[in-house]
C-alpha positions as CSV (number, residue, x, y, z in Angstrom):
1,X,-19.3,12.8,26.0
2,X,-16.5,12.8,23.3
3,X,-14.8,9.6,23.0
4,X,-11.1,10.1,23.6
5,X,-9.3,10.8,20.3
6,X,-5.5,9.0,20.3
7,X,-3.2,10.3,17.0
8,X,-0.1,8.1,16.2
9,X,2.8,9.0,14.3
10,X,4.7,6.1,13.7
11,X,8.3,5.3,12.4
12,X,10.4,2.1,12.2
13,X,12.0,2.4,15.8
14,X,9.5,5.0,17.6
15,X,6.2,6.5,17.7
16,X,4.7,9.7,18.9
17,X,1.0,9.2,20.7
18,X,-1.3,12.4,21.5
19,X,-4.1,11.7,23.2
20,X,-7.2,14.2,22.6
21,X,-9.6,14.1,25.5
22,X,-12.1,16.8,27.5
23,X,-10.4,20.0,25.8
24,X,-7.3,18.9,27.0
25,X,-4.1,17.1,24.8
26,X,-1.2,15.3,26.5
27,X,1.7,14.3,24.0
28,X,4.3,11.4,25.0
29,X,7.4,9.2,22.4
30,X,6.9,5.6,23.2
31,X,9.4,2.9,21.5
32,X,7.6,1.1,18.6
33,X,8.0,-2.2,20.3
34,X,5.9,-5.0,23.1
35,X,7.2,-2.8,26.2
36,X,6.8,0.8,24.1
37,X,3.1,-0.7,23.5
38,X,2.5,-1.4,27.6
39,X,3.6,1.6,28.6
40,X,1.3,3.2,25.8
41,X,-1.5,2.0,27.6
42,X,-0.6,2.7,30.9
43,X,0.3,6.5,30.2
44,X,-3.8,6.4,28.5
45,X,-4.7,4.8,31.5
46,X,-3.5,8.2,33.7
47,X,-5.7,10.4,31.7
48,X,-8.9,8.1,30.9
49,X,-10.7,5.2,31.7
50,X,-12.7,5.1,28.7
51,X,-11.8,3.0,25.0
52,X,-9.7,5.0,22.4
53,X,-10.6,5.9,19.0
54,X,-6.8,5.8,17.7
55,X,-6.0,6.6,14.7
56,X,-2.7,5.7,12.8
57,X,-1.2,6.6,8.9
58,X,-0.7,3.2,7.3
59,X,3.1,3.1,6.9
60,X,3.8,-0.1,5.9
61,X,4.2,-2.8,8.3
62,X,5.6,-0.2,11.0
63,X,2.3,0.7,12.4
64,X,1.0,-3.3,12.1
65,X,1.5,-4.4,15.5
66,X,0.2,-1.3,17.3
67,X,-2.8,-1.3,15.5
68,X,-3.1,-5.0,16.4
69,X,-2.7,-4.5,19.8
70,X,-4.5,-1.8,20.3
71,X,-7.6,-3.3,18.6
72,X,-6.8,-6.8,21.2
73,X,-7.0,-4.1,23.9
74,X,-10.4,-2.7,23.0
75,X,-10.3,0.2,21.4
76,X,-11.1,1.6,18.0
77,X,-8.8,1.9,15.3
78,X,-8.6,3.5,12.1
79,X,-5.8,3.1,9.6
80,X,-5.8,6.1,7.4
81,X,-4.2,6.7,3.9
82,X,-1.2,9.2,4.3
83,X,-2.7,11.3,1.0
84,X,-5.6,12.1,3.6
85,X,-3.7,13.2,6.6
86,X,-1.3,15.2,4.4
87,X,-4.2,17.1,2.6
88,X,-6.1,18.1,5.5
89,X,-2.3,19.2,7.0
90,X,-2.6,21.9,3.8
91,X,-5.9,22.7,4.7
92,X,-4.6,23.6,7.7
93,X,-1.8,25.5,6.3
94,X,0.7,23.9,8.6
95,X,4.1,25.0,8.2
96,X,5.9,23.0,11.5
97,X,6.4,19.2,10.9
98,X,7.7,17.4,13.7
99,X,6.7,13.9,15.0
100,X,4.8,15.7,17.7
101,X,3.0,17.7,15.8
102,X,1.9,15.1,13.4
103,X,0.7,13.0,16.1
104,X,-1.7,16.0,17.1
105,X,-2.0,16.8,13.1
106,X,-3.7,12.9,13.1
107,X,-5.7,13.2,16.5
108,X,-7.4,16.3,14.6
109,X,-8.2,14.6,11.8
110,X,-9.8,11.4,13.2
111,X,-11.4,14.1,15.7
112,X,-12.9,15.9,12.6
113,X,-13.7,13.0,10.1
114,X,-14.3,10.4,12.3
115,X,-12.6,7.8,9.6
116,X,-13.4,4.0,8.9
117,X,-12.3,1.8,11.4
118,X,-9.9,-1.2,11.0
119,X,-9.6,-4.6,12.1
120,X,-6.8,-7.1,12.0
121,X,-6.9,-8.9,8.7
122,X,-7.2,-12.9,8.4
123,X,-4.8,-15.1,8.6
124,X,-4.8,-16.0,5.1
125,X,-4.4,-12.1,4.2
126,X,-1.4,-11.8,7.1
127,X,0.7,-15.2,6.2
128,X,0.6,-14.0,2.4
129,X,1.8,-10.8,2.8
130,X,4.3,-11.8,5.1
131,X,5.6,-13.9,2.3
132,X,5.1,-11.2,-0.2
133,X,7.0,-8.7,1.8
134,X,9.9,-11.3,2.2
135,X,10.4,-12.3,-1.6
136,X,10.5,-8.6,-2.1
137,X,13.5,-8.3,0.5
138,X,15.2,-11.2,-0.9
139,X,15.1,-9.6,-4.5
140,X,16.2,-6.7,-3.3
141,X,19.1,-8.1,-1.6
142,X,19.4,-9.8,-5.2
143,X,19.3,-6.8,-7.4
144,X,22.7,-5.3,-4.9
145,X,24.6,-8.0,-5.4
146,X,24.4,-8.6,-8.8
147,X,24.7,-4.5,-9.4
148,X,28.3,-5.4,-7.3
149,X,29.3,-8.4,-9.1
150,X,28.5,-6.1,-12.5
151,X,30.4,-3.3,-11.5
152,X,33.6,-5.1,-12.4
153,X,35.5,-5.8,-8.9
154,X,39.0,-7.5,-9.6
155,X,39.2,-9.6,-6.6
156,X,38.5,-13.1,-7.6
157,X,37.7,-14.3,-3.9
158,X,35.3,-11.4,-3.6
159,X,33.5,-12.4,-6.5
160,X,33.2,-15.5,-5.7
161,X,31.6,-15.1,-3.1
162,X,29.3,-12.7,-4.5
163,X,28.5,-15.5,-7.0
164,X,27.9,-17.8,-4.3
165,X,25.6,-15.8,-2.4
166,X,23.6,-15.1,-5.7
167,X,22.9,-18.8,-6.0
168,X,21.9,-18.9,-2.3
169,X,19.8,-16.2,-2.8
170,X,18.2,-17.4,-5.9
171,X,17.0,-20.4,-4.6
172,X,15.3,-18.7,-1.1
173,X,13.5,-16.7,-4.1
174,X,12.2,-19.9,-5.9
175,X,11.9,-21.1,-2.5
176,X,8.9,-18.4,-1.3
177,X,7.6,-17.9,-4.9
178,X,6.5,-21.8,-3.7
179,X,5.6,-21.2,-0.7
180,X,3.2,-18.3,-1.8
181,X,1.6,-20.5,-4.1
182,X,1.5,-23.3,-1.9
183,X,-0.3,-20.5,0.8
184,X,-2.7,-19.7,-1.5
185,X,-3.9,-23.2,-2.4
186,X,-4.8,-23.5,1.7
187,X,-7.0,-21.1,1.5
188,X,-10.1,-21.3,-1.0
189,X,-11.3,-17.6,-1.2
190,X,-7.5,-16.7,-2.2
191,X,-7.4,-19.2,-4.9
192,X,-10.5,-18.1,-6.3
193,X,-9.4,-14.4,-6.4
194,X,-6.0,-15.5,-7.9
195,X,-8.0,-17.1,-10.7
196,X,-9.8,-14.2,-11.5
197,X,-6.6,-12.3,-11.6
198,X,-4.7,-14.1,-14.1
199,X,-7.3,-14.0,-16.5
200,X,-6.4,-10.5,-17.0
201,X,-4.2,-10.3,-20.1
202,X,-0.8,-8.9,-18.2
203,X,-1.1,-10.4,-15.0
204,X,0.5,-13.8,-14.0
205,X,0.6,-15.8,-11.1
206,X,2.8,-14.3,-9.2
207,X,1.5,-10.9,-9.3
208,X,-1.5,-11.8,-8.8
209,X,-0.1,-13.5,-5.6
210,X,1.9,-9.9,-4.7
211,X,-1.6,-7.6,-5.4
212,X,-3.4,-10.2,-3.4
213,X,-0.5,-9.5,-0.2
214,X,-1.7,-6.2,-0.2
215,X,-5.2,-6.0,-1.0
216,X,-6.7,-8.3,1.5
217,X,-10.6,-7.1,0.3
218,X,-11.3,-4.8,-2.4
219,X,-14.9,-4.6,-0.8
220,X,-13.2,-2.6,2.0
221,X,-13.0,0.3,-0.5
222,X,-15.7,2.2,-2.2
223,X,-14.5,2.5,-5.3
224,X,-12.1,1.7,-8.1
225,X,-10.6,5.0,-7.3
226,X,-10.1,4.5,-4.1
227,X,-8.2,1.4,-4.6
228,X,-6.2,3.5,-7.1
229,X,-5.4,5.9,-4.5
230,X,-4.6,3.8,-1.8
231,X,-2.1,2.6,-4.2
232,X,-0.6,6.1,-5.6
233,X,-1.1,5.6,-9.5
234,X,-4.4,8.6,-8.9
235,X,-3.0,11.2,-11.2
236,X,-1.5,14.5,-9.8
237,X,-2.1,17.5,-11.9
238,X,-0.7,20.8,-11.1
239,X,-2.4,23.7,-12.7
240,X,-1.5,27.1,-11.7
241,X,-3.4,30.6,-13.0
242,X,-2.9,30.1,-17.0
243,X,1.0,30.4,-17.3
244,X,1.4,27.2,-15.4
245,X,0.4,23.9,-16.4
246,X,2.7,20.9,-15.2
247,X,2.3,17.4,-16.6
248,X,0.0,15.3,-14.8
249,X,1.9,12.6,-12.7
250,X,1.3,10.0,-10.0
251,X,0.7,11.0,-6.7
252,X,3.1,8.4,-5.4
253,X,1.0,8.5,-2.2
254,X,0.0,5.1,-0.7
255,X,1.0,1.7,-1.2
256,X,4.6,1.5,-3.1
257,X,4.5,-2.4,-2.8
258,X,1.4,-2.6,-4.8
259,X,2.6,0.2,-7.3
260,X,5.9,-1.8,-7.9
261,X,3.8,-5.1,-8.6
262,X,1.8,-3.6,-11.0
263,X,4.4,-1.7,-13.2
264,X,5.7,-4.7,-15.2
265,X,2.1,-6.2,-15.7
266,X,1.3,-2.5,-17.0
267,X,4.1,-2.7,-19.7
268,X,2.8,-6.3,-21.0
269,X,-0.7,-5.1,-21.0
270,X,-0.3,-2.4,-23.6
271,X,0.4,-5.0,-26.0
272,X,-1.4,-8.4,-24.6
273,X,-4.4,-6.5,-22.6
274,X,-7.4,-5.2,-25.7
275,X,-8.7,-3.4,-23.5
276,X,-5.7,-1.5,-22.1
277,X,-4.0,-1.5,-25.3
278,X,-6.9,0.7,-27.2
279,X,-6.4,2.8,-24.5
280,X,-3.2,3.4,-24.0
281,X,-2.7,3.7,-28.2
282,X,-5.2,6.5,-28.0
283,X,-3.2,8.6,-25.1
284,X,-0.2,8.3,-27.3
285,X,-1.8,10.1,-30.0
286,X,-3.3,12.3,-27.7
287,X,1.0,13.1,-26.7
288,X,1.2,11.5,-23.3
289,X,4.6,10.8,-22.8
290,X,5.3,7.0,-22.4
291,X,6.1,7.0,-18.6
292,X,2.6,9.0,-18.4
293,X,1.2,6.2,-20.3
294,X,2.7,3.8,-18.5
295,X,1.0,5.5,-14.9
296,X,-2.0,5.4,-16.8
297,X,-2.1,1.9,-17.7
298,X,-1.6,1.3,-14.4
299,X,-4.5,3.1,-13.0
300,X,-6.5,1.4,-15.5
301,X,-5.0,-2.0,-14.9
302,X,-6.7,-1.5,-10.8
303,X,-9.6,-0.6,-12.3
304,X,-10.0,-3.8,-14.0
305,X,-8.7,-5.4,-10.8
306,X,-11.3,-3.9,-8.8
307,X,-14.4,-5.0,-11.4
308,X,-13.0,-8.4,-11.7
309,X,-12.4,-9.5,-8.0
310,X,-15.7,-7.3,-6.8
311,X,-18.1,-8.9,-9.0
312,X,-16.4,-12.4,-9.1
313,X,-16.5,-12.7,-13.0
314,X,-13.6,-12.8,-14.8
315,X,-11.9,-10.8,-17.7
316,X,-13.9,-10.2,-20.6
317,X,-12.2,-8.2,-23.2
318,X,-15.7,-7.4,-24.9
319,X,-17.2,-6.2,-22.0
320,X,-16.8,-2.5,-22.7
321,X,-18.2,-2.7,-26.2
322,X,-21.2,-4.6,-24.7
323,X,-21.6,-1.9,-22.5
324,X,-21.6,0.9,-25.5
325,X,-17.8,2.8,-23.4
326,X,-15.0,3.2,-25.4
327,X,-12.0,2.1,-23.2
């Protein structure tokens, strides 16, 4: 017998559940919270006795819980990257998107490709990236203010206040940038990775602390590319017949956390990284375009990233020319 198939579309509020079993599909909207989850498991309860395989897009930290509890409740769970369900939903040629229809769209696919399944990180992995998800908020919140105090307001109490909040939020910022590092240094096999991180030319401290929030084990993917794709910097080319040939650019599908923490370090490595810099000098003369080059270095920068903390060496910038590659 068929193990019962459940597809999850999730959103920040809601999530839409369709539940694949004996020939037969029921479809039900559940809120995305504790009671939502129980009465998730009761409605899977009416129509089978048996462990789910569920299968979810990985959205974030929407999805994080569910998955979580589902997994606590015994069932399967696979957390899939969005580029994969949205493929096979072209293979499909599917023209109606609604959150029902996903949910089916993803019961199919697990049904089909039977994907990896997930467990609940570490602790180490999950108080990090809570960390790393909140600095990024608090920047954020940062970046507004300081785009309203610069666009010139004439009230002096308003910008006061503006300027006082700026200070405030400053110092929460300096305040988890610590707190980060002072996670890391609890926890052994994260210190270790973060060392091997900074001794890539472009990469500091603290982004090696943000890649680390979001890559809990690059031995969980299969390859460089993978990682690369799970973070969105895999080029996208669009050819069409020979009248139609778009630049390549960034598929932009998976993790936009990791992309964002990689784009500065991408910058500073064509000019500090040898390895990156050869490379990047050489799509320039080849007429890349600098934001192409700058999606390249980035793909190239998680390839490095992937070597390094897979093989526990850290960055040699003669390595290539040992091996006989040109970068």
């Amino acid at each position: 017998m068929i193990q019962p198939v459940l597809g999850i579309d999730i959103a920040k509020e809601t999530f839409d559940a369709a539940l694949t079993s004996s020939d037969k599909t029921w479809n039900e909207h559940f809120e995305n919270t504790a009671e939502g989850f129980k009465r998730l498991s009761r409605w899977i309860g009416k129509h089978t006795h048996e462990p789910v395989h569920a299968c979810m897009e990985a959205t974030g930290q929407y999805g994080d819980a569910l998955a979580e509890y589902l997994y606590q409740q015994g069932n399967q769970v696979s957390v899939v990257n969005p580029a994969r369900i949205k493929a096979y939903a072209k293979s499909k040629m599917r023209r109606n998107k609604t959150d029902k229809a996903d949910a089916q769209l993803i019961a199919e696919y697990c049904l089909l490709h039977n994907p990896a399944l997930w467990s609940p990180p570490p602790a180490s992995f999950k108080g990090l990236q809570a960390l790393v998800r909140r600095l990024e908020d608090l920047q954020a919140n940062y970046y507004q203010e300081n785009n309203r105090l610069q666009s010139g307001g004439s009230n002096s109490v308003v910008n006061k206040d503006i300027q006082d909040h700026l200070q405030y939020l400053q110092e929460k910022i300096e305040q988890i940038k610590q707190a980060m590092q002072d996670h890391i240094q609890a926890y052994p096999e994260l210190q270790c990775s973060q060392k091997l991180l900074v001794s890539i030319p472009g990469i500091g401290a603290l982004t090696a602390a943000k890649i680390l929030g979001e890559v809990r084990d690059v031995c969980e993917f299969d390859s460089a590319r993978q990682l690369s794709a799970y973070a969105g910097v895999t080029p996208s080319n669009f050819l069409s017949g020979t009248s139609v040939h778009k630049k390549a650019r960034l598929s932009k599908m998976g993790n936009s956390q990791l992309r964002k923490a990689l784009y500065m370090p991408a910058i500073v490595s064509q000019t500090h990284n040898p390895i990156i810099k050869t490379f990047c000098q050489r799509l320039l003369k080849s007429g890349l375009r600098p934001m192409e080059i700058i999606g390249a270095a980035m793909h190239k920068l998680l390839h490095l990233i992937y070597g390094i903390l897979k093989s526990g060496k850290p960055f040699d910038p003669d390595f290539l020319q040992k091996q006989g590659v040109t970068p």
